[in-house]
N, C-alpha and C positions, 0 to 999 in steps of 0.2 A: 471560410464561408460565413456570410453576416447571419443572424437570427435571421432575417427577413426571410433572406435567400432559402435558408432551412427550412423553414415552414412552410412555403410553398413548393417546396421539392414533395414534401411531406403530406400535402393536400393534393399534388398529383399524383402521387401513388394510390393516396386511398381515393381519388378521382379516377385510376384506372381498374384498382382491385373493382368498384362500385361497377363496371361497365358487366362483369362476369355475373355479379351478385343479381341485378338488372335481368340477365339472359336466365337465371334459375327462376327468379320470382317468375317470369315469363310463360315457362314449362308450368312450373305449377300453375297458372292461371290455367293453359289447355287442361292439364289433368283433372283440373277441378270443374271445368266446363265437362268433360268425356264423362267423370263419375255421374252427372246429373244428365247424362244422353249419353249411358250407355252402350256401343253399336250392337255388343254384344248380347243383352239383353233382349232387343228388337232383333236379333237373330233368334234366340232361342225361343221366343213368342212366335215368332213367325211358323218354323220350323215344329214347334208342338203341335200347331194347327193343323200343318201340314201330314204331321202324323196321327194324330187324330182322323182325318180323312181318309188313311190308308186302310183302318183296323176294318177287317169284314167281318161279315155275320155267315157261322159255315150254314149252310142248309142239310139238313139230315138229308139221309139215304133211303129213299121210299123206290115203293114197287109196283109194278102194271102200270095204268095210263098216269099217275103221278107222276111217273119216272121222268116221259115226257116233259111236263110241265115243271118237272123239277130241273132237266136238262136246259130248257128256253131260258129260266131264271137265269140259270147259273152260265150262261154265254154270255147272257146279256148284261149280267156283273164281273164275267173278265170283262167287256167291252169298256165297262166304267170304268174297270181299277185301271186298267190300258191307260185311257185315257186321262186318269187322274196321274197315272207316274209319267206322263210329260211333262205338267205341270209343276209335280214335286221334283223330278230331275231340272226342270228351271229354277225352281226355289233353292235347289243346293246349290247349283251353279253360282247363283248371284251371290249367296249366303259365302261362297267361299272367298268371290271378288272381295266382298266387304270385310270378309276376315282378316285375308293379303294385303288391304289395304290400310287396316289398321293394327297389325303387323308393322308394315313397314313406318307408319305412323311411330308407333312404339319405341321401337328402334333407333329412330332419328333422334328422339327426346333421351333416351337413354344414353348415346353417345353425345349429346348436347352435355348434359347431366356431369358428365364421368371430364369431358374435357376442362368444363368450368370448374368444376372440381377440382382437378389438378391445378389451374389458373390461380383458384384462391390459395392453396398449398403453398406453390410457390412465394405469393405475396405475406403470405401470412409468416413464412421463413424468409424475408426482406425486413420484415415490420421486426421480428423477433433479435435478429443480428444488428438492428439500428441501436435497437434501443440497449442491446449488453455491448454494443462496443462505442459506442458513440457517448462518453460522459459530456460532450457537452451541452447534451440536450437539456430544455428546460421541464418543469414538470408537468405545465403545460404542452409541450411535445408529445410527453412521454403519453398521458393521458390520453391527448388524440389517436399516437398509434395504439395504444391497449384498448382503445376504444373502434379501431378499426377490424382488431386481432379479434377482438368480442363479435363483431360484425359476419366476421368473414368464415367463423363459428358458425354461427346462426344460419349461416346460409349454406354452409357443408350439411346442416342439421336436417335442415330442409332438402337439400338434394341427397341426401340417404334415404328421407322418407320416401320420396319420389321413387326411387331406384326401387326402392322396394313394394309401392306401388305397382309401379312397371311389369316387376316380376311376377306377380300375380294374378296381371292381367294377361301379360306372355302363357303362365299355362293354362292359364281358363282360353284361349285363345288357340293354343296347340291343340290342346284336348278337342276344343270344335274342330277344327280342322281334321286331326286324325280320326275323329269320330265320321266325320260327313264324307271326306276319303273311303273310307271303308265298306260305307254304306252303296255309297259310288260305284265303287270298284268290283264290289264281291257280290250283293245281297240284292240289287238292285237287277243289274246282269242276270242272276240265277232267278230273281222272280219273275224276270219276259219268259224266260227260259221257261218254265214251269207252266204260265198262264198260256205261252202257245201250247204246250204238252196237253195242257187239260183240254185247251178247246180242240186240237187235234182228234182226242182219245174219246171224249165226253166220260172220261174214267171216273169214278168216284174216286180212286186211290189218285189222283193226280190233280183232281179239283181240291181235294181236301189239305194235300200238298201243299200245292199253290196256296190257299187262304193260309195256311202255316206259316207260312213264309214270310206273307203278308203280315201277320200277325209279327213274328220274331220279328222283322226290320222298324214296325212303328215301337214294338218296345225296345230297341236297341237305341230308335233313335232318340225316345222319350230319356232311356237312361243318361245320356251324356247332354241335353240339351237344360235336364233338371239339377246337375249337380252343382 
């Protein structure tokens, strides 16, 4: 094999290792776009607001014709909070779409990540066995693969940091989800449950209930949307 011939064997490789290097810097350009428009963040904004609207105000327990007027009140603020957890069951609704969706976002870059990864490995152990078995490289050769081996470093370096980005964002990302799941499923359900009870009964023990409940779901939801 002539020099010539050598060195452009030697500039296609590190023309192909380059094609993987290319797809990392890539990732990191969306990552570094995501940090600065984080979805997550406009989730939890959202979402605070939204529990912020929930917390009620209990009205004491009065007696004779108060009671009354204290009864109109108090129908008339299930009727609200009624109406406000349609609203907030839409905002979790959507809030979860967005989560799923950069979720699966995550994921793809992740496994993008991890395959280039291996891609430079590989190359980087091409570059490594040229230059200890091949004495007839020049030192100029050599320099260019050490100088690719350096390259292809730099770019694993990069995709570790990523990864570990990733993973950070993965549980701040689970945690919403299992947080808003929850809320969903359990607390949300037992406060209709409750607010029909109250207006059924006009009880105090079942109004005051209800606003409990009311109260535990917005601070449930404040706890995992602030951490």
């Amino acid at each position: 094999m002539n020099q010539l011939t050598k060195q452009n064997e030697i500039a296609s490789l590190i023309s192909d290792a380059d094609i993987s290097r290319k797809k990392i810097a890539a990732v990191s350009d969306i990552l570094f776009r995501l940090s600065h428009n984080d979805p997550t963040v406009k989730i939890c904004d959202t979402l605070t607001i939204a529990a912020l609207s929930l917390e009620t105000e209990d009205i004491p327990d009065v007696g004779g014709i108060k009671r009354y007027i204290y009864l109109a009140r108090v129908l008339e603020r299930i009727d609200e909070t009624e109406e406000r957890l349609k609203g907030f069951q839409n905002e979790l609704n959507e809030s979860l779409t967005e989560l799923y969706k950069n979720d699966e976002l995550l994921r793809t870059l992740s496994e993008q990540l991890k395959k280039e990864n291996d891609i430079l490995l590989s190359f980087e152990k091409v570059f490594n066995e040229i230059i200890g078995s091949d004495a007839s490289l020049s030192d100029n050769e050599k320099q260019l693969l050490q100088h690719g081996i350096n390259d292809l470093n730099m770019s694993r370096m990069v995709a570790a940091k990523n990864q570990q980005l990733i993973e950070l964002w993965n549980a701040k990302n689970s945690s919403l989800i299992s947080g808003i799941q929850s809320i969903g499923n359990t607390l949300l359900p037992l406060w209709r449950s409750q607010l029909s009870e109250a207006r059924m009964s006009c009880s105090a023990d079942d109004i005051r209930r209800s606003f409990e409940t009311g109260r535990l779901t917005a601070e449930r939801l404040l706890s995992f949307v602030k951490k």
